[in-house]
N, C-alpha and C positions, 0 to 999 in steps of 0.2 A: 598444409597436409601433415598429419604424422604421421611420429616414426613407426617403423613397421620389426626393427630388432633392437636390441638392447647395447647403444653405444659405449664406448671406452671412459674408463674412469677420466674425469678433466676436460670431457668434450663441453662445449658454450653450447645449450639449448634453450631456446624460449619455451616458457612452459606461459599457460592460458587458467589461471585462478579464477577466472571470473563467474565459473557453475560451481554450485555446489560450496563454496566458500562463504563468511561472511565476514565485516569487521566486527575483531580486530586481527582475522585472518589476512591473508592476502587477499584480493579482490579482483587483479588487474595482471594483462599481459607482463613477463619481467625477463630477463633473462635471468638460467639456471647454470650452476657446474653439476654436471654425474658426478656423485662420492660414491657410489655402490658399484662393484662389479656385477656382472650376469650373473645372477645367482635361477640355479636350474629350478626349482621348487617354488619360485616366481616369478615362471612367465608375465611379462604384459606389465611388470612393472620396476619402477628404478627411483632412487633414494637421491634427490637433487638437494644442493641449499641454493638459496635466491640470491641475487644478486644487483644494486641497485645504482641504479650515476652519480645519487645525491649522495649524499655523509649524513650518518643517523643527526639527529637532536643530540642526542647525549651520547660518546664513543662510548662504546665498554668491550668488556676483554673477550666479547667472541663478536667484534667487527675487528677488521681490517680492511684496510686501502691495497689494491695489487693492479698493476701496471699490466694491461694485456698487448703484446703482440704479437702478428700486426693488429690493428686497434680494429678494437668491435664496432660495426655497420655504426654511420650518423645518426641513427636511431635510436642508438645505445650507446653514444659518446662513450670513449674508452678510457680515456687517460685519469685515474685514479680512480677506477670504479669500485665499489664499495661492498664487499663480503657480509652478509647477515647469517653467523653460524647461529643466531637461535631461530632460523628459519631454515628447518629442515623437514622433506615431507618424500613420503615413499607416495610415485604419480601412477597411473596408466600412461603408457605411452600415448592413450590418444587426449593427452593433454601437451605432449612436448613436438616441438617440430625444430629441424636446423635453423640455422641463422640465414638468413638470404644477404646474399652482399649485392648483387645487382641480377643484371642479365647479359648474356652474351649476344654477339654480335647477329646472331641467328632470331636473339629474345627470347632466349631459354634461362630462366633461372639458377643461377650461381650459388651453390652452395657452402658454409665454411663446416670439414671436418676434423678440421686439428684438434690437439690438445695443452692443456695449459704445461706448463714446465714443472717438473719436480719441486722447486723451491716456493712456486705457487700453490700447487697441492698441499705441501708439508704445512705451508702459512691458514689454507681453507680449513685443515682438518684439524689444525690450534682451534682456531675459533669453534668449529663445530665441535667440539669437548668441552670448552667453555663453555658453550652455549648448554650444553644439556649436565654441569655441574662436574664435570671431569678432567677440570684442564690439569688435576695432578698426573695424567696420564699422559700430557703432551713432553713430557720428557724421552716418550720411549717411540718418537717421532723424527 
């Protein structure tokens, strides 16, 4: 299901590439972080970069490795999951949905709404400068 408001900067959301995309786009469900806050002049939409379990082919200076806790659903194995700052894309919401961790005891659906840590965001929005030819500006980060 998606989301229906415009989450917090650092929230984990799965975003769904698979309409509308082709390669050497994305193509495939991935998990995303929100870099954009609510911006009122764009309802219905938010500014995610992807994020992957593997480690690219070739590292370069807008990937990084970041440690999430508690670790993201088995689905998206957590432990050094892998930042793509030149994968950044302003979505509709009715591409992104929360992360489901399980179900409760009733079989309701478990959602996760935290967000990542300041020194996690400062390391995403390195990359995501890199990635778009600006990393002289991650000094002022």
């Amino acid at each position: 299901m998606a989301i229906n408001s415009h989450p917090a900067v650092g929230t984990i959301l799965t975003c769904n590439f698979d309409q509308g995309f082709k390669v050497p786009e994305m193509v495939k469900r991935r998990p995303v972080v929100v870099i954009s806050p609510k911006i009122t002049a764009r309802p219905g939409l938010c500014t995610i970069v992807a994020l992957s379990t593997r480690p690219p082919n070739r590292i370069m200076p807008y990937h990084c490795q970041i440690d999430i806790r508690p670790r993201l659903p088995n689905y998206f194995a957590s432990d050094g999951i892998w930042v793509k700052g030149d994968m950044v894309n302003a979505v509709g919401f009715h591409r992104l949905d929360l992360l489901r961790t399980g179900k409760d005891v009733q079989g309701n659906r478990i959602y996760r709404y935290d967000t990542l840590s300041d020194d996690n965001l400062r390391k995403i929005r390195a990359c995501v400068l890199s990635g778009m030819g600006l990393s002289i500006l991650t000094k002022h980060l």
